[in-house]
N, C-alpha and C positions, 0 to 999 in steps of 0.2 A: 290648744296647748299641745306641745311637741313633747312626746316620752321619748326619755334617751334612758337606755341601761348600760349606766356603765360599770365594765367588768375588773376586778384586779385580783391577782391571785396571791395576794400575802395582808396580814391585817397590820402589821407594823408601820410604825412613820418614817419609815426612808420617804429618798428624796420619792420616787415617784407617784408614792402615795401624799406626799405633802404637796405635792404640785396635783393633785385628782382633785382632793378636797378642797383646795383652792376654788380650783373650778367648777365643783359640784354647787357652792355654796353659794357662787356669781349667778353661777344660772340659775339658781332658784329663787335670787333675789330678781333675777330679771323680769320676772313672771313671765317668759313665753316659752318656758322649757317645764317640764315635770321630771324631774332627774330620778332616777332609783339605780342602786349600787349592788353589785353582787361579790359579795367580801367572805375570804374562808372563816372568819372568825368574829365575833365582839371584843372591843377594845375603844380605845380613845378615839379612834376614828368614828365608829358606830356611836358613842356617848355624844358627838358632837351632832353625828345626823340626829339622835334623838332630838336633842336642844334646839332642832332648827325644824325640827316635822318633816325631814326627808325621808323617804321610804328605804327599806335596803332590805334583804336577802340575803342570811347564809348561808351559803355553799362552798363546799372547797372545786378549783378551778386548777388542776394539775397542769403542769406545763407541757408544751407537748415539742420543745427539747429540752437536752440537758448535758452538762460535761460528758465528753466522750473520753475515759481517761482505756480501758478497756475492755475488748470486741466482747467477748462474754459475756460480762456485766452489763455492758449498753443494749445488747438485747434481750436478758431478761430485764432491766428498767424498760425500755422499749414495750413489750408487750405488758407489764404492768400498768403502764401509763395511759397505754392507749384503750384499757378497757376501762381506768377509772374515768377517762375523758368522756367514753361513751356514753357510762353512767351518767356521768354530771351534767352533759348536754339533755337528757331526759330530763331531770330533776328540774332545772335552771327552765326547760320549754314548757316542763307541766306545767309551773309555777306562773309562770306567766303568760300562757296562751289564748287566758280569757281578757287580759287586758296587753294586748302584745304590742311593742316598741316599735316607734317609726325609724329611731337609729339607734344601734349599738356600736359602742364604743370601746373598743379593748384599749386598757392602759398600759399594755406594753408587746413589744413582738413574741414575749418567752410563751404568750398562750397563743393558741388557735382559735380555743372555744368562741371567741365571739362571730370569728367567720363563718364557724360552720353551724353556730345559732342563727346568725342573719339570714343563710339559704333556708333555714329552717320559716323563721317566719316571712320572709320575703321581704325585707325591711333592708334601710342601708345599713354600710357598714364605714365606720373612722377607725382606724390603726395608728394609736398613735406607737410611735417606735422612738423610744428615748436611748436603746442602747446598744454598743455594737456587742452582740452577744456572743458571737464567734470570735472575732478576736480580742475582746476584751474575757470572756469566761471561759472560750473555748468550746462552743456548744455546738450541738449538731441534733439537728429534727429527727424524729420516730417514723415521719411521714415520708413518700416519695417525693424524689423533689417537684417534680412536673407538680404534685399534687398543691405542696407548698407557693409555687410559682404563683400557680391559677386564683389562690387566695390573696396573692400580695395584687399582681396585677387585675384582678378584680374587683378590691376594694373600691369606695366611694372616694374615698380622699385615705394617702397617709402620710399623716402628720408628722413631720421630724421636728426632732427638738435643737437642730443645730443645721446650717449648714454640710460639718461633718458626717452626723449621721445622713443627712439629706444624700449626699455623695455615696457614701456605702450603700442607702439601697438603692439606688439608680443603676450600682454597677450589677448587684446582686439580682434586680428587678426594673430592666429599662423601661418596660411601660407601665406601670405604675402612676397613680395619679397622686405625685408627690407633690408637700406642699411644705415648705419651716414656719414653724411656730412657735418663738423661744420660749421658754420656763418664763415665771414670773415670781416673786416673792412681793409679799405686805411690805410696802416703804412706810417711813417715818423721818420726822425731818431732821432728826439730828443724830448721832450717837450717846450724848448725853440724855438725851429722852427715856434709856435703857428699854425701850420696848422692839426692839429687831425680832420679830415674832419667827421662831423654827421651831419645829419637832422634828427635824431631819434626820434625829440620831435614835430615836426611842424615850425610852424611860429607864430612872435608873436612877444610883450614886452622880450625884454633882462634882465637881471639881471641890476636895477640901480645904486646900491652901489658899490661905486670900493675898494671892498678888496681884499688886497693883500696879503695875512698871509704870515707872516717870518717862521710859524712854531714853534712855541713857547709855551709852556704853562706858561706862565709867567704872569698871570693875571695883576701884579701891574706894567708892564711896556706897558700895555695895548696890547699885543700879544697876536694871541688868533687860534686857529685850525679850521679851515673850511671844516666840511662835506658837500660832497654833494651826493643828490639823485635825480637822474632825470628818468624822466619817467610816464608813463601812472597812473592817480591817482586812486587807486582802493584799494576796501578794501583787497585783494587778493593779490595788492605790501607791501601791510602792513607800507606804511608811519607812522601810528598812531602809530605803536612802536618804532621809531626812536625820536616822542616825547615824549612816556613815558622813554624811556631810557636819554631823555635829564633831564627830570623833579628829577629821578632819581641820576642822576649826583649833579644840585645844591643844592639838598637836603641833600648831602654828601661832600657840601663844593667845588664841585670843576665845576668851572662855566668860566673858560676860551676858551669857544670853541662860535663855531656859523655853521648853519644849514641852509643850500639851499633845500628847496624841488620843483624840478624846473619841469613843466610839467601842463595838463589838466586833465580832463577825468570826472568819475563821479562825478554826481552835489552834490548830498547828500554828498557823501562823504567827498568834499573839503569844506564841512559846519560843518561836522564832527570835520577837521583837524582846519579849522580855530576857531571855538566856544573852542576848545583845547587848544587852544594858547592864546585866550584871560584869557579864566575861570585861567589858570593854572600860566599866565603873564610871558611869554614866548617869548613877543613881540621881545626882544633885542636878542633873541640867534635864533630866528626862518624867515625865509624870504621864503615866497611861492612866487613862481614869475611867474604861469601861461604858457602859451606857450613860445616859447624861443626856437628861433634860431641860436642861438651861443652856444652851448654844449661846444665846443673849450674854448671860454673864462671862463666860468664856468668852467673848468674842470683846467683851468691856476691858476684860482685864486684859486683852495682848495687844501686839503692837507691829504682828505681820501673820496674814493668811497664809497657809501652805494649800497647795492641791500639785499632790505628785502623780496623780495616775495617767495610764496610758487610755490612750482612747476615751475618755471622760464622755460623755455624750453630748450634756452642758455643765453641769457643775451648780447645782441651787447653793451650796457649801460658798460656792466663790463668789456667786453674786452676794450672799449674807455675809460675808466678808466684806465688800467693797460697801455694802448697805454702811456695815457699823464703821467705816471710816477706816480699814485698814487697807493698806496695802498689799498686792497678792504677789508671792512669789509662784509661779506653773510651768511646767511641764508642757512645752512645743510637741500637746499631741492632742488628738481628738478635737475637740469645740475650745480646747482653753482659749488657743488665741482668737479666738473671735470674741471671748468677755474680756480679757484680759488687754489694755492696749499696752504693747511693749515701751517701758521708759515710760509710762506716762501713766498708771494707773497701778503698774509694778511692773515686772519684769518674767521673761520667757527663759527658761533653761531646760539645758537637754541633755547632761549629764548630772553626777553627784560631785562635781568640782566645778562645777559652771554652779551649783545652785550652795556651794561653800562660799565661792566668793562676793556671789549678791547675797546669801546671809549678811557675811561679813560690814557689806556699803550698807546694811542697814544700820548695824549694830554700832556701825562707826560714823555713821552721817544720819540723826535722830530727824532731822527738821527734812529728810528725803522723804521719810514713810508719811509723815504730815502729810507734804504735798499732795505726794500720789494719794493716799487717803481721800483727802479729803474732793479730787477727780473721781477718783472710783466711786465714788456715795452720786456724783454728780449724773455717771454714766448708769447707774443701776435705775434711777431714777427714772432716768428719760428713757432706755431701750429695754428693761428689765422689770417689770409691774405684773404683778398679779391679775391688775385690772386691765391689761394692755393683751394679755396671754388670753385671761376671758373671752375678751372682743374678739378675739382672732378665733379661736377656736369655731365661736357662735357663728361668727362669720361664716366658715367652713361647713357649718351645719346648714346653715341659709341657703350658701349655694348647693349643697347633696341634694337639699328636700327641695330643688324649684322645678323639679321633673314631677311630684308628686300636688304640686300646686299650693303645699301648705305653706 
């Protein structure tokens, strides 16, 4: 049996952690893996490894970058951080050095810990790197960079979740033993089935209003088109242009629609969004509904996906979109266009008047979002599986460990 520990350093259901758990749960049905997780907290994620006899380890796993907003601050965080890291690599090796891993597995680039665990037990090492942390967050290492380098470029395998990211660190890190390995979601064969399985957003308030759109742009029979966006609230998903392209829209007469922006995150920002809504009186076409554990029903009751951000990595949001049959409106940046096929499964845009006007072909042409719907469900299927992501990953493990002969 192959132990793998893998590491994450947050205990909530974002997407990265709901793509971990995925995978943790494949490989242990596999029987050739002994999986065990090392998670800062118990929560939903931990209640599931119980249910299933996975092992896990709390420990908090500090990150070892972080926004660099300024020089002062970044290094007193800096020297903070890097003695909690110290700490937590002791912790994390006592704990396991009597049964120690033949690979470790970091779920994301924002820690180090598992690199400099793996020199520790002399074990391999998988990185996988889901996001562009620098220019999507802005962040910058505690470490030198040569130091950083020698971690990337020495890993065993690291795994991108996109093409796109695959390209950033090739630029960032050209010998690197990089490999893509898309996200995967739990398919099911229809959208009326209501089982499109996420926890991508947390826990929380549900959406209260029960609407149901027919799909209509027919304002005077009171029908009306249902976007939704869900996900982490940041200025960087660009929620605020899905209101200016709302604001947009009734300005130009045509106000048959309504807008989920479903999710948490930063504070300022969702003071941003809501002072936008009131100043602009948007109250009737806009519903922000905070954390929200039913993605599934939200996703039943709309009748087009949003994904605004920049740099997206993949987007599990988008493929659980095209899963439940909707079409996606995105954002020509990061991995979108490679889930999203433009005109055919929905549509690319690159400003907030490019993404007014394909609101609008939606809201005005009902039997378009079908179409492409019911493509997108078609594409998620065959290129985007949970069970397709597994294989690849285990794959990857196969080939690290043939040096070691297991």
């Amino acid at each position: 049996m192959v132990r793998v520990l893998l590491l994450t350093h947050y205990d909530n259901m974002y997407g990265a952690n709901n793509a971990l758990l995925k995978l943790v749960l494949k490989m242990h049905a596999s029987g050739r893996y002994e999986p065990a997780v090392v998670i800062p907290a118990k929560g939903s994620f931990t209640d599931i490894l119980d249910s299933e006899g996975i092992s896990y380890f709390v420990c908090p796993i500090t990150q070892w970058q972080a926004v660099y907003k300024e020089a002062i601050s970044f290094e007193i965080k800096k020297n903070k951080r890097k003695k909690a890291i110290s700490n937590e690599l002791e912790i994390i090796y006592d704990h396991f050095k009597d049964k120690a891993p033949d690979i470790i597995h970091s779920n994301s680039s924002v820690i180090g810990t598992g690199a400099m665990l793996a020199g520790r037990f002399g074990c391999r090492h998988i990185w996988h790197v889901r996001e562009f942390a620098r220019e999507h967050y802005g962040m910058r290492y505690f470490y030198p960079e040569s130091m950083v380098r020698n971690y990337y470029e020495s890993a065993d395998s690291v795994i991108a979740i996109s093409e796109a990211v695959c390209r950033s660190v090739k630029k960032e890190y050209p010998d690197a033993h990089t490999v893509v390995v898309y996200d995967g979601i739990e398919t099911t064969p229809s959208k009326e089935d209501g089982d499109v399985r996420s926890t991508d957003l947390g826990t929380g308030d549900i959406l209260s209003a029960d609407r149901k759109s027919s799909y209509s742009g027919d304002s005077s029979s009171g029908k009306i088109t249902e976007f939704l966006y869900t996900g982490y609230i940041f200025p960087a998903k660009h929620q605020l242009d899905l209101l200016k392209a709302a604001l947009i829209l009734i300005k130009h007469g045509c106000s048959a629609f309504h807008i989920t922006l479903a999710g948490n995150g930063d504070e300022r920002y969702c003071r941003i969004l809501e002072s936008y809504i009131r100043k602009n009186r948007l109250e009737d076409h806009v519903t922000m509904t905070g954390f929200t554990d039913n993605v599934p029903e939200l996703i039943k009751k709309s009748d087009v996906g949003v994904i605004a951000s920049e740099y997206e990595g993949f987007g599990l949001v988008t493929a659980e979109y095209m899963l439940g049959g909707l079409p996606v409106l995105g954002r020509r940046s990061g991995a979108t266009p490679e889930i999203i096929l433009d005109g055919v499964t929905g549509f690319l845009f690159d400003d907030v008047n490019g993404l007014a006007l394909l609101m609008q072909r939606f809201i005005e042409n009902p039997e378009l979002g079908k179409s492409m719907g019911s493509k997108g469900c078609d594409r998620v299927k065959e290129c985007f599986t949970a069970e397709k992501n597994a294989d690849s990953v285990m794959a990857v493990y196969d080939e690290v460990l043939k040096e070691t002969g297991k």
